[in-house]
N, C-alpha and C positions, 0 to 999 in steps of 0.2 A: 504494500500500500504506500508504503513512504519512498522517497526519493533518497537515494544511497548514491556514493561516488562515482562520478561515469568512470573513472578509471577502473573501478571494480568492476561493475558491472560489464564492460565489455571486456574482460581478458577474455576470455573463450571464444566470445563469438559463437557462428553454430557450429557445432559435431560436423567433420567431414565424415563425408560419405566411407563405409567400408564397402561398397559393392553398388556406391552410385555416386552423383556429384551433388547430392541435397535438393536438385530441383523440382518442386511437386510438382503436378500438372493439372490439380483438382480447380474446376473453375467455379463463378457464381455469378448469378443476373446481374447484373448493372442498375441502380436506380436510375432513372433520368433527370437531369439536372431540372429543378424546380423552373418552371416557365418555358422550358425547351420545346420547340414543335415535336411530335412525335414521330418515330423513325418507322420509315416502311416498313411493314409486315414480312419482307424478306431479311430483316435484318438484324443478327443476332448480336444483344454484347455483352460480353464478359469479364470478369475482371479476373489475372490469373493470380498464383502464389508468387509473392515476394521473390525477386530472385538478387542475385550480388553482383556487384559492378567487375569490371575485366573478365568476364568470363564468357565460355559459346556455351549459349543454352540450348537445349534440343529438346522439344515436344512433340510426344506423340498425337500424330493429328486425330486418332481416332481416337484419343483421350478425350483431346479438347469438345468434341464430337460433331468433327467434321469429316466430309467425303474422301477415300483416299484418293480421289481426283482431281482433288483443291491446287491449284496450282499456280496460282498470284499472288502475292504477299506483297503490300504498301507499308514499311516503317513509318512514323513519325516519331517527332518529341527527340529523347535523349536515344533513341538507335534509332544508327540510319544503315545500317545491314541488316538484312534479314533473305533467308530464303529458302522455298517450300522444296525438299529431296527427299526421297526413301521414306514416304511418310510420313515427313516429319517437318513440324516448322522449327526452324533453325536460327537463330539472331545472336550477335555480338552484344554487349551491356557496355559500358561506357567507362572510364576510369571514376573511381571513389572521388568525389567532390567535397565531402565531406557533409552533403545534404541527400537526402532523396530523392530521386530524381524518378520522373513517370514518361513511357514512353507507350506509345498506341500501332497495335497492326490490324491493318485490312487484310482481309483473306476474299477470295473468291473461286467461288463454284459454280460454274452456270450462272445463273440471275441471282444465285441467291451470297448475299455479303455478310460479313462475323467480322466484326471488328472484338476486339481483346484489347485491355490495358493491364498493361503491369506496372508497380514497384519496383525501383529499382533503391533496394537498401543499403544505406551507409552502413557500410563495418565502424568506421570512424570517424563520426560526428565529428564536424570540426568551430559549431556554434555550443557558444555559449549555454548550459541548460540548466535551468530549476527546477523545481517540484513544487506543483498544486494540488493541493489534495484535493480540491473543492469540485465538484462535480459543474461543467464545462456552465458558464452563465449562471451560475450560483453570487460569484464575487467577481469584484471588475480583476482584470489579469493583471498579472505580476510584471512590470516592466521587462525587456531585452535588454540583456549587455552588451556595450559594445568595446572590443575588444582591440589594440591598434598596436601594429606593432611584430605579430610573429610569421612567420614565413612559411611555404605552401606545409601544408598537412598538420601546421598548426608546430611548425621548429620552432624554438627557440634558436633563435640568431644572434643576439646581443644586441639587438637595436633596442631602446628604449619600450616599455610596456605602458601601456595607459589603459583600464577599465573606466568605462562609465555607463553608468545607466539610460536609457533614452527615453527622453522626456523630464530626465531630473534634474533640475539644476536649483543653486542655492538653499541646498540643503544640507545643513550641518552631520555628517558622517564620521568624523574624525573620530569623535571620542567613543565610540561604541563600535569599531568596525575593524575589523579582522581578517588574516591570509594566512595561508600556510597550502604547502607544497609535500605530497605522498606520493609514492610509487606506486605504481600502475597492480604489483603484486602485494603490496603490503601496505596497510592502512595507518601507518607509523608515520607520524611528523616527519619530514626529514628538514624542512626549511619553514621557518615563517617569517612573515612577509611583512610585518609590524612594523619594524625597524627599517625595511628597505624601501619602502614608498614614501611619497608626499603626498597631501591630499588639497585638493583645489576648487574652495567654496563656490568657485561663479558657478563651474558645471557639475560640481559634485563628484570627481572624477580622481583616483589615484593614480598616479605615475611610479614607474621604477627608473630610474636614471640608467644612463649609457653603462657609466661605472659601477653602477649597483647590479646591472646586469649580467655584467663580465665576473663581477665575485660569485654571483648566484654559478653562473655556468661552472667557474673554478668549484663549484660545491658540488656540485650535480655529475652524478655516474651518467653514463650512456643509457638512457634506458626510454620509458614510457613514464608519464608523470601527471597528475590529477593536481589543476590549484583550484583551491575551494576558496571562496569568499563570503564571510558574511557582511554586509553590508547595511546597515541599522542605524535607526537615529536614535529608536528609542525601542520598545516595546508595541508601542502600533503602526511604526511602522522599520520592517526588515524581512529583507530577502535573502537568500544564499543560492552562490553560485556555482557550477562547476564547470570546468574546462578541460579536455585532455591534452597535454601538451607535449615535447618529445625531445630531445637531447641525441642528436645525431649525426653523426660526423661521415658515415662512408658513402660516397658514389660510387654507379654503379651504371658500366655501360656493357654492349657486347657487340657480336658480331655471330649474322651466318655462314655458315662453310657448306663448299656441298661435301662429299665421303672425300673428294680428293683435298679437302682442305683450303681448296680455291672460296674469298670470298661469294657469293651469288649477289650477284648484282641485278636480279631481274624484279625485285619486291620494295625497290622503291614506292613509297607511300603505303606500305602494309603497311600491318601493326604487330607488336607483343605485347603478351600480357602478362604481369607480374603479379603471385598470390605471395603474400608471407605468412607460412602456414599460422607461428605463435600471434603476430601481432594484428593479423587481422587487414594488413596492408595490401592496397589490389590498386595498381595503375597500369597506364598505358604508356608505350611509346613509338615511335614511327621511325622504319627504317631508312635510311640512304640509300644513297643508288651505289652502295660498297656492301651494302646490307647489314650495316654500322648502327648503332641506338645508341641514348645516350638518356638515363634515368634525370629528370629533370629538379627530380626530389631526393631526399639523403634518406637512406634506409639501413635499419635497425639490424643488430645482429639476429639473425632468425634463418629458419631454412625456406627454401623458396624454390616456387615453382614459377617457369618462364614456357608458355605457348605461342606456340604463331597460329595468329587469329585467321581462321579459315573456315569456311561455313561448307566447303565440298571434303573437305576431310578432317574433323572437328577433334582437335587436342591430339592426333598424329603427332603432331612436330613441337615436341615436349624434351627439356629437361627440367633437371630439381639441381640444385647446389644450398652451399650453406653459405654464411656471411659470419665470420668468426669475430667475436672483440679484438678489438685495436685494429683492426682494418679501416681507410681512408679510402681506398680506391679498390674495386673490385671489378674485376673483366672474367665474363661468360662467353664461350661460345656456344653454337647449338647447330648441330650438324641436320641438314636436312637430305631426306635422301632420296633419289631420283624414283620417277613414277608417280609423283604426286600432282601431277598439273603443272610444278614450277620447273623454268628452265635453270638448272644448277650448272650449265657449264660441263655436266661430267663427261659428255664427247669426249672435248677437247679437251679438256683435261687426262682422261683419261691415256691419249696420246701421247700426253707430256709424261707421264708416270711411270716410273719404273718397275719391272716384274717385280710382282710380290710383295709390292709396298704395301703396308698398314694402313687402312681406311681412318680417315677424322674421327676424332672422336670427342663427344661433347664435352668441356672442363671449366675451370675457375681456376683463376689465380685471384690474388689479393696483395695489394701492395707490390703486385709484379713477382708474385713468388707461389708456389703448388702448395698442396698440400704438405705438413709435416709429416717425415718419416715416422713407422709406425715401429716398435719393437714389439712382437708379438710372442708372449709368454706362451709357450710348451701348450698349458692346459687350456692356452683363448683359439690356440689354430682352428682354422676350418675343418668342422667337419663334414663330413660326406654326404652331401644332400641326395635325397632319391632320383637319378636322372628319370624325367620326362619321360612320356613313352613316346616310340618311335613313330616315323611318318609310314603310312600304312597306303595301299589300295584307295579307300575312300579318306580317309585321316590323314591332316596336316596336325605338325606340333613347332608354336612358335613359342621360345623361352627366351629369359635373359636371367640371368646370375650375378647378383653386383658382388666381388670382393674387396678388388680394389679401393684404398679407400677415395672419397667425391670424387670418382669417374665413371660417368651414367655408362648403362649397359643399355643398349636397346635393339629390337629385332624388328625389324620390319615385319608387318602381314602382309604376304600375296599368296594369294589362292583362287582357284578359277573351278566355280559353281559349273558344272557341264550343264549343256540344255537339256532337257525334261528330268532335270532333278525335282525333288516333291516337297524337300524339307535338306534345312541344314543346322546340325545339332552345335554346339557352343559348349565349353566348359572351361573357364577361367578358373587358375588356383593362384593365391599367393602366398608364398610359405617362407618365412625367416626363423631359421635355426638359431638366432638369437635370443626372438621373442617367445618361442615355447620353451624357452628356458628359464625364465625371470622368478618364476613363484611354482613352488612345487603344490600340485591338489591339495585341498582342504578334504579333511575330512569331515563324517557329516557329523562326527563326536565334537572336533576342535569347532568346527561351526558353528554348535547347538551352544559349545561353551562360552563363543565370541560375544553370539546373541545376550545370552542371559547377565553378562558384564553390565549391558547396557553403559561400554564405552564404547564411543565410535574408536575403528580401527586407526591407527599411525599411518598416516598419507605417507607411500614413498615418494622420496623428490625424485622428480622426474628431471631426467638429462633431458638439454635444451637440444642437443644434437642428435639429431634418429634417421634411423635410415628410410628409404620413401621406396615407392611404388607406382608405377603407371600402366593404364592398356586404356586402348580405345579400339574398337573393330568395327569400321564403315564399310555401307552396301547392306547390309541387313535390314527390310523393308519393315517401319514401324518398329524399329527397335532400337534400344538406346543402351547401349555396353559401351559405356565411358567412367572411369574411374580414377582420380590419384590419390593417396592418403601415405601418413605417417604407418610404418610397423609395428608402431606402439601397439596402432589396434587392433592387430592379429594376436596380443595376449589373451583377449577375450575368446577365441576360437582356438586353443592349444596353439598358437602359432602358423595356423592355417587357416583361409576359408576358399569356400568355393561357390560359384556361382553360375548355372546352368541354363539354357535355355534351348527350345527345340522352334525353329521359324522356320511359316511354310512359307516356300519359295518358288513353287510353282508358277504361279504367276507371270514370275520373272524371266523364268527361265524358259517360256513356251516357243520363244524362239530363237534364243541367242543364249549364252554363255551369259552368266553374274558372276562376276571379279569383286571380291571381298579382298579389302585394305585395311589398313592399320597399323599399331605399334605395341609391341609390349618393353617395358623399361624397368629397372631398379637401379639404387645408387645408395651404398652403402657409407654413410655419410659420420667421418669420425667420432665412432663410438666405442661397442665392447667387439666389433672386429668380425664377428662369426656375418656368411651372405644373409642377402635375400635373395628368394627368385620369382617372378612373375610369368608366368605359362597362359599360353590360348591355346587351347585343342578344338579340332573345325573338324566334325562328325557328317557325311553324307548322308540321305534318308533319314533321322533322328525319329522320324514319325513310324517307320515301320520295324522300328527297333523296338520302341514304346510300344508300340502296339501290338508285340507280341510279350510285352511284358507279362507277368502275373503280378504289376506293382503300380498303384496309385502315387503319382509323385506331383510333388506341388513345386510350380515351377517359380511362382513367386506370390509372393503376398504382401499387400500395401497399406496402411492408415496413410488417410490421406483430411486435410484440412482444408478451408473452413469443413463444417458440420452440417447437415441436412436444414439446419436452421440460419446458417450462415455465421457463423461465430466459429472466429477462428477457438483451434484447440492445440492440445497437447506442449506444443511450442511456444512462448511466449513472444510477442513481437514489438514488442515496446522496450527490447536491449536498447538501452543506449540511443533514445528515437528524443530530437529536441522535442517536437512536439505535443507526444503523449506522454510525458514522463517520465520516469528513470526509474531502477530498483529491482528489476530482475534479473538473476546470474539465467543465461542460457541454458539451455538443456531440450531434451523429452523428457515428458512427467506425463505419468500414466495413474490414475486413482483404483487401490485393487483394493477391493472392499475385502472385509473378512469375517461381515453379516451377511449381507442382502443385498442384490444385485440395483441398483437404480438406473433407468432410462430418461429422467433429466436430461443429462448428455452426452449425447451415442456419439458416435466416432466412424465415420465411412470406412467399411473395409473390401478389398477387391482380390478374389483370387485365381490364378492362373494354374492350370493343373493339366495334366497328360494321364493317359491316353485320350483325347478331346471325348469318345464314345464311352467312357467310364460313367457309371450311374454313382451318384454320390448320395449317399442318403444321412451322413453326418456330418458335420463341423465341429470340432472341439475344441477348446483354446489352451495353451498350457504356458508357463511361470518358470523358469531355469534362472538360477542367481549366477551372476558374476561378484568377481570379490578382486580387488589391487589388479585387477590385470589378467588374473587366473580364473581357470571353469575351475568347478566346485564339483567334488566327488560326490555327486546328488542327484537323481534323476530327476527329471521335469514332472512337475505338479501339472496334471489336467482337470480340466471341471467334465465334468458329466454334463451341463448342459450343452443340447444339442444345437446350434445358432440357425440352422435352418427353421425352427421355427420363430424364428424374427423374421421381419421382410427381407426379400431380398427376390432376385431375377438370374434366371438361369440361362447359358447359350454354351454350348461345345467347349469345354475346357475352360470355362469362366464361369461365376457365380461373384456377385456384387452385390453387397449390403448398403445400401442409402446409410444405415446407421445402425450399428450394433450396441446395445446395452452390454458392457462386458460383467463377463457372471462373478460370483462371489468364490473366494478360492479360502473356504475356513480352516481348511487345514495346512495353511500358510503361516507360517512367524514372519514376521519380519525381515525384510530383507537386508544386508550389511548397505551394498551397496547398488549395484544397479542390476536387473534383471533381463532377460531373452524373454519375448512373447511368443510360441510355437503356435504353428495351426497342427492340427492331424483331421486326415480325412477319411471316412469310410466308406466303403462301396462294394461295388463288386465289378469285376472287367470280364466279359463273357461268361458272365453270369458265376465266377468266382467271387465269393468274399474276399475284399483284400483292404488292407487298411496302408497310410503313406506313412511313410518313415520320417518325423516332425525334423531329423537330424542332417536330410535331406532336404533344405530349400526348403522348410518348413518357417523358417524365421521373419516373424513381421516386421515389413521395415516401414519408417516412416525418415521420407528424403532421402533415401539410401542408408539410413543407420539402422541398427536393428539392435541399441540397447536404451531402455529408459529407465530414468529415475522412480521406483515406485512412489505413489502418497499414500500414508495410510489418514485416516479417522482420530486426529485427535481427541476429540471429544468423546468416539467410544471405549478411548482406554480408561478403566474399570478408575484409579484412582487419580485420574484428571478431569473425568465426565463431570463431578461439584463441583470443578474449578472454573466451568464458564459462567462467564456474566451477561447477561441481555436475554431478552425471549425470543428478539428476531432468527430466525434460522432460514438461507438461503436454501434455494429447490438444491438438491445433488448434493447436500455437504457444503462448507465452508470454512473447516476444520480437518481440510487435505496437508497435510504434513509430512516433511521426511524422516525417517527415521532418525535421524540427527537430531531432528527437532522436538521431538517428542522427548530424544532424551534429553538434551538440553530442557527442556520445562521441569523433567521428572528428578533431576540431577541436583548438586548442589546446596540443598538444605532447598530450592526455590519454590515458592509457593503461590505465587504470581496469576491473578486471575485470569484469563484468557480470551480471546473471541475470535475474529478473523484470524485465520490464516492464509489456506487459495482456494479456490471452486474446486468443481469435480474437472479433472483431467484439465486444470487452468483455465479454464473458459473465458473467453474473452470476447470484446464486444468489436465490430471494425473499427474502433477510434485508435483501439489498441488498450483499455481498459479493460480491468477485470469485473467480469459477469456482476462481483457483487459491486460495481459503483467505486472501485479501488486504482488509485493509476499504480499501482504495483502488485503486491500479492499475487504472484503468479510463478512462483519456484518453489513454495512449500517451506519456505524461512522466513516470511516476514511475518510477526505476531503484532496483534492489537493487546494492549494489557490494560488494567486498570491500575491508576496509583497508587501509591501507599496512602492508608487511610493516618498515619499519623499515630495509631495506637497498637502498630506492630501486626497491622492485619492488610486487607486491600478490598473495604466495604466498597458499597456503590458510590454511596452518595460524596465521600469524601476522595473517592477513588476517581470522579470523574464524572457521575450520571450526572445527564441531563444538560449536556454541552458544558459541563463545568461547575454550573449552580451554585452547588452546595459548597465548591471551594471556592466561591465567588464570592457567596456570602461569611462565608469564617471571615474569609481577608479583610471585606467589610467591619464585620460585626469588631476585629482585635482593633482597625484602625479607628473608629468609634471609642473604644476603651484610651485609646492612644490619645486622642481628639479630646476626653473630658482631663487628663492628666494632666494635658498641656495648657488646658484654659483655667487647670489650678495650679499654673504654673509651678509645679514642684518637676522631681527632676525621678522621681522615683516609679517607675512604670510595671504593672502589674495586673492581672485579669486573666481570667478562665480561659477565651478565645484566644488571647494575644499567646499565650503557652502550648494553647492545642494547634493552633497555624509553626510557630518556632516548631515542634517537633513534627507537623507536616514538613517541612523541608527540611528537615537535619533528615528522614525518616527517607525521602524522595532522593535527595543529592546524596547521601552513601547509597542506596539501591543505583541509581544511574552512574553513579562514579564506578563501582566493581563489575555491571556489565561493558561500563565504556572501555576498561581496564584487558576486557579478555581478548584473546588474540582471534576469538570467533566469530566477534559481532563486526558488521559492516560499517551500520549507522543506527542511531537513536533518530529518533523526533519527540519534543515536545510540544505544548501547545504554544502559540505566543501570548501577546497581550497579560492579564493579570496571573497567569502562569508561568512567564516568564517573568516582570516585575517581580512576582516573589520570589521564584524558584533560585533565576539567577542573577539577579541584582536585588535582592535581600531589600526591597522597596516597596511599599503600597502603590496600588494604580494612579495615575493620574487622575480620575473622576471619584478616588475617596474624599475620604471625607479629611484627611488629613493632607492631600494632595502627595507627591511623588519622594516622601523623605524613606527615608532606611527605616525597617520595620527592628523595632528595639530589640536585642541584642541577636541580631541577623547581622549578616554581613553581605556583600558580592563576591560571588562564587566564581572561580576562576574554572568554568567548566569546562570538559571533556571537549579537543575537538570533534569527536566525533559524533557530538551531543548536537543538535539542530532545532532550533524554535522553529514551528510550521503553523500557520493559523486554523489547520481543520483538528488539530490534536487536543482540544478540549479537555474531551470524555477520555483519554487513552495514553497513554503513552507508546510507543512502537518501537521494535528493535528489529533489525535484518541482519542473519546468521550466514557466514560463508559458507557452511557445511550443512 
């Protein structure tokens, strides 16, 4: 619900894909703009899922659901590429501007026109943003900051800084107004800014000086950095701001080669596109007619991926490298390899070249120098990964093996679909002998033991340098197998996953040959030294293979967003968004009851399954933990209910839910950390009973990932249920929680009454607001509490009810006592209320000083106005009765940065939890 530091809330960003690129394709009506003429009856609009800037997105058009015969595509707005192939609409996203950015396509079919809008979302907001809790035209808005001074993507440069508010001027700030500067990863002071500004009554506006700026930088590591502002005259009126800002020193340019190593000179005015997997960072840049780039912005130490933007062979021409600390200058190249459309020269080049010579190969230097040599201990050598199987009759087998270390591997695909083939089978593995190494199984005794500690487990630090992953395989009609990701996330799969698919190609092939392209890559990126390998296997016939199967196999399965009601789910979309607010960490959050199933808020689900002629007569869903990285010696928990009788629509190998109620799973504990969502399906194939193997392509993915955060039901745990306060209770729960959270409440002597938490599965509104009326609450850590009542408890009345009331009038009634002492002018102060307010805030500020103090919490908020008066400047309101003096023996409280007055916090107090 509250507003917490952008620099927190966006570390993560969203989950890469382990077996997609995150893009969903689920679409929804379009209202029409109020007074707009109405559009022809032929004319469909939709708005799609959110997608991220620098990237080629690819949607399936029978997704969107359109004809596979659509064949015009119109960009507008922020993309001006786009275009419709293999079924698919295809378009380039624009570099991170630091805002959102929306762009509109026209499609056409015959007479009939679909225009689509998307989002195009900022990883890294580069405005100014605050936090209103106030439900949108409740209170006038909170002025914009503006901000003068730091350089693209929001560097620091050492030019002078200036804040100002817009619209504010001559208003006294000085003495109530506050800065300080934290880490992107850690919510620790590292600078404040008290001392280093000046403040300037005409506009109300603080400066940092040239010189004061250069000390700051001499202070400042390389990193990602949050400067928060609070900005206040008084108590009625202040606002706090956040900014994220960055410390950056490396450039970073490159060059394409074709295999001979020869510049390509023929991609003058293309593009590249640069992802940095940690920081969230995604730009563009434009080639030379040398095929030269040149990063226009300074970028952070992080590993990263670089594509050439191409919509006929999309993410083919890929590397990954890293960018180490203390590097200034870094040069990539990226070898492209002939048979892709581009002229690389390699003829004539190849004329020039000597027998035998070594093909280019993609690399990074830094500061003009390779990587550092590696001494590889006895027991880190490689060991022996399973070769590939061989190329066969109908089977091709394309691999790459990275050992070396930052020197990408990559294999080309070609392969040539003969004419009247019927189907062609697909099966990607990625497997690193490093990362099914990391955490040995739990078992299911140590697990039960983990549980019942009710401590969350010790987070391993995770190395900043991991080895990566790529495959992309184009010409597959209405299919989309494009992938990069860190190998981190093959700990959750023993070090392995695989990803299958069987497309018919008939079609295609009824008169001509289909030539299937692409790339597989890995790049074993200085770590603990053992490969990775990325594999495509291309299978002839797949359908008649299946189909003499005796095995129901599920070829994919999706959660997909908005909700049959149109509210977005499961993801929250308000990371880091200036707009809607601030306070959500990233993720999927799935709510798994562990009473009774609720249809509140179902969840689209869509499944893909082989033999197409298989009779399916069951759905069942099932629950498998993940824990640090490692599977859990535990088989997967299934419900007995059946989901087919929910609604839903059958066709040949597909079965699609509008919206499932997910069932109640009682015989579930709680999860450590994040869980697997299985399908299994039952039926029978030629009149065999046969049920699918969930272990096989059973896994629900939602954007390509296929782990979520569970929530459980605060409120029905046994001794926190007396702990809520209020009667309101939202449809679906509103006491969604993480395990963390729960113990966090349950832990510590705390007895802290409770109320909001998140909806069921986040529920959220299109503003980007949570379902209950909240601009955050939508990760399962933000809590509503009631205050200390003063008497060692945390009643209503003095805890908060009723917009504050009851603490309104204490404050009142002591400053009253205070008010008759002074008109008998004596000097000795004393009274029932003036004692019971003094021990409300001793009572309030140690509770908020020892959570501000934990290394868990995000941020607090309190209310402002006579809540803050007394809380934190130890003063009665301005409209008492004694006017704005220091309430007798109170003092001003020198509080918690990470303590925040907000004026909708009244009745509550709030805290946001990292974990």
């Amino acid at each position: 619900m509250k507003k917490t530091l952008i620099s927190m809330v966006l570390l993560l960003g969203a989950l890469l894909s382990a077996c997609g690129d995150g893009t969903q394709t689920q679409t929804q009506q379009s209202e029409p703009a109020p007074g707009s003429a109405p559009e022809p009856a032929s004319v469909k609009k939709s708005q799609l899922q959110d997608v991220k800037p620098a990237e080629v997105v690819s949607l399936s058009l029978k997704d969107l659901g359109l004809p596979a015969d659509a064949d015009e595509v119109t960009p507008s707005g922020a993309v001006s590429e786009a275009l419709i192939r293999d079924g698919q609409l295809r378009f380039v996203t624009p570099e991170d501007t630091g805002e959102t950015q929306k762009a509109e396509f026209e499609i056409r079919s015959g007479a009939t026109r679909s225009v689509f809008h998307v989002r195009i979302r900022s990883q890294r907001p580069t405005s100014a943003e605050t936090y209103d809790e106030a439900p949108p035209g409740t209170l006038p808005p909170l002025p914009d900051l503006i901000v003068e001074g730091l350089g693209p993507d929001n560097v620091l440069t050492g030019a002078p800084l200036t804040f100002r508010m817009q619209g504010i001027s001559g208003m006294n700030l000085k003495d109530n107004s506050h800065g300080y500067i934290t880490a992107v990863d850690n919510p620790d002071i590292l600078l404040i800014l008290d001392d280093l500004w000046s403040f300037n009554l005409a506009d109300s506006s603080f400066s940092i000086s040239g010189p004061a700026m250069q000390r700051m930088l001499g202070t400042l590591p390389i990193g990602d950095f949050s400067i928060a502002l609070n900005l206040s005259r008084d108590s009625d009126f202040g606002v706090v701001y956040y900014i994220r800002v960055t410390k950056a020193e490396a450039k970073l340019s490159g060059r394409l080669l074709s295999e001979q190593g020869d510049p390509v000179t023929s991609l003058a005015g293309r593009k590249v596109l640069l992802e940095g997997v940690n920081t969230g960072m995604r730009a563009v840049a434009v080639l030379d007619a040398n095929g030269g780039f040149a990063l226009e912005r300074h970028v952070l130490p992080d590993i990263y991926f670089l594509t050439l933007s191409d919509l006929h062979y999309p993410n083919v021409v890929r590397t990954s490298f890293p960018i180490y600390e203390g590097s200034t200058q870094a040069q990539v190249t990226m070898v492209v390899p002939p048979g892709l459309g581009v002229d690389t020269g390699a003829n004539t080049a190849a004329q020039r070249a000597a027998p035998d010579s070594a093909a280019a190969q993609s690399s990074v230097t830094q500061d003009g120098k390779g990587p550092p040599p590696r001494s590889i201990p006895a027991g880190k050598r490689m060991s022996p990964s399973t070769p590939p199987a061989a190329d066969g009759v109908n089977r091709a087998v394309f691999s790459a093996t990275a050992a070396e270390q930052d020197r990408l591997v990559s294999k080309k695909i070609d392969f040539q679909v003969p004419v009247g083939t019927e189907s062609v089978g697909v099966r990607i593995t990625v497997f690193s002998d490093e990362e099914s190494l990391v955490i040995p199984e739990i078992s299911a005794a140590e697990l039960e033991k983990l549980k019942q500690s009710e401590v969350p487990p010790e987070k391993r630090k995770e190395r900043k340098y991991i080895d990566t992953w790529s495959y992309s395989i184009v010409g597959l009609p209405d299919t989309k197998l494009s992938a990069n990701d860190l190998a981190r996330e093959l700990r959750f799969y023993r070090g392995k996953i695989t990803k299958t698919a069987c497309v018919d190609v008939a079609e295609q092939t009824r008169n001509a040959a289909l030539n299937i392209s692409g790339s597989v890559s890995a790049i074993n990126i200085g770590d603990d030294l053992l490969p990775t390998t990325t594999t495509v296997e291309l299978i002839l016939e797949c359908k008649k293979l299946k189909s003499a199967s005796d095995k129901i196999r599920v070829l994919s399965a999706k959660f997909s967003s908005p909700n049959k009601n149109s509210y977005p789910i499961i993801s929250p979309i308000t990371v880091g968004d200036k707009d809607k607010g601030n306070g959500n960490l990233a993720g999927l959050y799935l709510s798994i009851s562990q009473s009774k199933s609720d249809n509140t808020y179902t969840i689209p689900l869509e499944i893909r399954y082989s033999p197409t002629d298989a009779n399916i007569t069951e759905v069942n869903l099932g629950i498998a933990e993940l824990f640090s990285g490692a599977p859990l010696n535990s088989s997967t928990i299934f419900s007995n209910v059946n989901l087919l009788t929910q609604a839903h629509t059958k066709e040949p190998g597909l079965i699609k839910f509008p919206g499932i109620s997910l069932p109640a799973f009682t015989n579930h504990t709680k999860a450590l950390e994040t869980l697997a969502i299985t399908v299994r399906l039952k039926g029978s194939v030629g009149g065999v009973a046969v049920n699918s193997d969930p272990a096989e392509g059973g896994w629900i993915e939602f954007g390509g990932v296929n782990k979520f955060t569970p929530l459980y039901l605060a409120g029905d745990v046994a001794d926190l249920s007396l702990r809520r306060y209020g009667s309101k209770r939202d449809d679906g729960g509103d006491s969604w929680a993480t395990r963390e959270t729960i113990s966090w409440l349950r832990s510590g002597g705390r007895r802290y009454r409770f109320n909001d938490i998140s909806s069921q599965h986040v529920t959220q509104t299109q503003s980007g607001r949570s379902i209950m009326e909240h601009a955050g609450h939508s990760d399962g850590r933000q809590i509503d509490m009631r205050y200390a009542d003063g008497e060692k408890g945390y009643s209503d009345a003095l805890g908060g009810q009723s917009n504050g009331e009851h603490i309104k009038q204490l404050i009142n009634a002591a400053a009253t006592e205070v008010d008759k002492v002074n008109k008998r002018r004596t000097f000795f102060y004393d009274g029932p209320k003036l004692a019971e307010l003094r021990h409300w805030i001793e009572e309030n500020r140690e509770m908020i000083r020892l959570e501000a103090a934990n290394s868990s919490t995000r941020a607090i908020y309190i209310g402002q106005s006579f809540i803050e008066d007394a809380l934190v400047h130890g003063k009665f309101p301005r409209d008492s009765v004694t006017g704005p003096i220091e309430i007798p023996g109170s003092y001003a409280w020198e509080k918690p940065a990470k303590v925040v007055p907000e004026r909708e916090h009244m009745d509550h107090w709030h805290i946001s939890l990292w974990n």
